[in-house]
N, C-alpha and C positions, 0 to 999 in steps of 0.2 A: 541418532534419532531413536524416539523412544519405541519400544513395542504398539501401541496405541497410536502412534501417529503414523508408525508405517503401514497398519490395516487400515485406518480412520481414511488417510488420503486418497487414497485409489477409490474407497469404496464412496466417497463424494463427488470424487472426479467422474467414475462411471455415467454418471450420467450429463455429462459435459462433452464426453468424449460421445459417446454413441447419438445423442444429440445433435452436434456438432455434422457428424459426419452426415444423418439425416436433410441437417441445413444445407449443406453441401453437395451431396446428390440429387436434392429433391427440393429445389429453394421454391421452384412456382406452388409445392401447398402453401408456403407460410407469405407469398410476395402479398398475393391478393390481402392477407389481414396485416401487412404493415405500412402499405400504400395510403392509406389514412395517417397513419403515423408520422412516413418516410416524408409528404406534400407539406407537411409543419415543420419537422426537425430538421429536415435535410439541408433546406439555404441556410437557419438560422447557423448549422452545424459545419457550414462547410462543405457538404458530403454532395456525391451525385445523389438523385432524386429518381434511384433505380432499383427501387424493391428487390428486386431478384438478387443484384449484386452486394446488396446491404443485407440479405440474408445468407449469404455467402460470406461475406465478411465475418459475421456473427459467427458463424458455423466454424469458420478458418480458426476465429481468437477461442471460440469452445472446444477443439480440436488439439491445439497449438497448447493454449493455459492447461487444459485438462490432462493431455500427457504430462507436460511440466511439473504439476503439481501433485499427480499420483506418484511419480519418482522422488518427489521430495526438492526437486530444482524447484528456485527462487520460490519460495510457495507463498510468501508473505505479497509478492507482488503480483503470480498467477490466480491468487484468490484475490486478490482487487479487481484483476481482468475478468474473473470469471462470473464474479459479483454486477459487473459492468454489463457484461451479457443477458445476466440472467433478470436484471431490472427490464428491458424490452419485450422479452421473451416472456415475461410474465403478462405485463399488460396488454400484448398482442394477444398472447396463444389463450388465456384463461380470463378473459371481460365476463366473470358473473354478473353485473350488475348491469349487462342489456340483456342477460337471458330471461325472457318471457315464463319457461317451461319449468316448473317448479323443484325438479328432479332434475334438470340439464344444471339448473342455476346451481343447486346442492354441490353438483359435480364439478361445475364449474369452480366454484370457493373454495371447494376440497384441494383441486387440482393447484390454486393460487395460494390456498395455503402452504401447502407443502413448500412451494417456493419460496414464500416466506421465510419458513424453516429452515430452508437450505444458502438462503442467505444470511440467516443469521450466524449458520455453521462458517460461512467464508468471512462474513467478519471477524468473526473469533480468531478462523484462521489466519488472517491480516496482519491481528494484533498480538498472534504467539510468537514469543521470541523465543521457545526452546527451552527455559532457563538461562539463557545468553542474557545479558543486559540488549538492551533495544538503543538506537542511534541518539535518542534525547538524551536518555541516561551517559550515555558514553563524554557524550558533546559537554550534558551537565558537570561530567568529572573532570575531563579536560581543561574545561575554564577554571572549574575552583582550583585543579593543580597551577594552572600559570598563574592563575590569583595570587596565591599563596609562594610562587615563585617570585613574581615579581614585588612581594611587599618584604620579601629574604633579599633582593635585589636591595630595594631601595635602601633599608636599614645598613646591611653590609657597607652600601655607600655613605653615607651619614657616620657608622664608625670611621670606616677609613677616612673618611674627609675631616673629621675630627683627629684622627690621630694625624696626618697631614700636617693640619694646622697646630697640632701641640709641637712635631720636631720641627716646624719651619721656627714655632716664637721660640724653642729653645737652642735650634740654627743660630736663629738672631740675638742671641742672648751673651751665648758662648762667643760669637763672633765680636759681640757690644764689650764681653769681659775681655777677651783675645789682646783687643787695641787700646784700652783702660790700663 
């Protein structure tokens, strides 16, 4: 792991983790603003339709993802989850666009901004593969190897079955002259 991605991650993660644990100890500030939310997505989602527990949820996979990914474990898959989190937690915690107060609203877009930002940070993070080839790439080599094995296959067989059939006609040839 490179220099840069062993400070970069933690210092992303920071606020996933202390966040998180926020959600976790203290889930009734954020229930009341995801209750509007939780009454929509919750059947469509499968999910109980209990604010409190669904911000404990959050908090758990921002806790959970967040260590993960400042150590550098599975980080391509903890910054999906953490990206996952941070979509609700934006819309919930930072709604600029019902603040009234022209200086709250400011704060508010600031504050959604920066989310923004930091989701674009987890996507990148998603899609870094370290300089390692990534799993398409992989998949895509493997096929063109059997591709390419099995058209060495086919051909090998077509010689051989050609040479086959030239000792069998000279088999039969020899055997034609044998009894002549």
């Amino acid at each position: 792991m490179s220099l840069i991605r062993r400070v970069a991650r933690p210092m992303l993660a920071a606020m996933f983790v202390v966040g998180g644990l926020d959600q976790l100890r203290h889930p009734a500030k954020q229930a009341p603003k995801l209750a509007p939310l939780a009454e929509q997505a919750a059947p469509a989602l499968h999910l109980p339709n209990d604010p409190e527990l669904l911000v404990r949820a959050n908090g758990a996979v921002m806790v959970g993802g967040g260590a993960l990914f400042a150590m550098g474990r599975l980080p391509r898959i903890t910054s999906v989850l953490l990206a996952g989190t941070l979509l609700p937690t934006t819309y919930v915690g930072h709604p600029f666009w019902e603040e009234k107060d022209p200086a709250r609203r400011a704060q508010q877009r600031t504050a959604f901004l920066k989310n923004l930002g930091i989701l674009g940070g987890l996507l990148l993070a998603a899609v870094d593969t370290e300089g390692r080839p990534g799993i398409a790439y992989r998949v895509h080599l493997a096929t063109e190897r059997a591709g390419r094995t099995a058209k060495t296959t086919r051909r090998e067989a077509r010689h051989a079955a050609r040479a086959a059939k030239r000792e069998a006609r000279l088999a039969a040839h020899s055997a034609h002259d044998a009894l002549t």
